[in-house]
C-alpha positions, 0 to 999 in steps of 0.5 A: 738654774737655781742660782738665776732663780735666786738672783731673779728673786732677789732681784724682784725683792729689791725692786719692791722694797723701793716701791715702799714709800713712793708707792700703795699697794693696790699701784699695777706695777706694784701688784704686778712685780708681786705677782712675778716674785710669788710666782718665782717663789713658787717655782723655788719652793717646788724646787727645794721640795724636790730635792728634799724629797729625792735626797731620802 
């Protein structure tokens, strides 16, 4: 799961950074692809933080 994770997130970068200098920052589709890969960062954080703590 964290392997699909990663590659979901990196997915998402990628698309953005084409966004860059074709699109503003306030365009929809930009603001929603933001919000899809903060969610996944989230999600990722969360993860990390786990195991981090179920390591100890």
């Amino acid at each position: 799961m964290e392997k699909k994770l990663l590659k979901r997130i990196e997915e998402l970068r990628k698309r953005l950074n084409k966004f860059g200098p074709n699109k503003s920052l306030i365009d929809s589709e930009v603001v929603e692809v933001s919000q899809q890969l903060d969610c996944l960062l989230n999600q990722y954080q969360k993860i990390s933080s786990y195991k981090q703590l179920s390591f100890w």
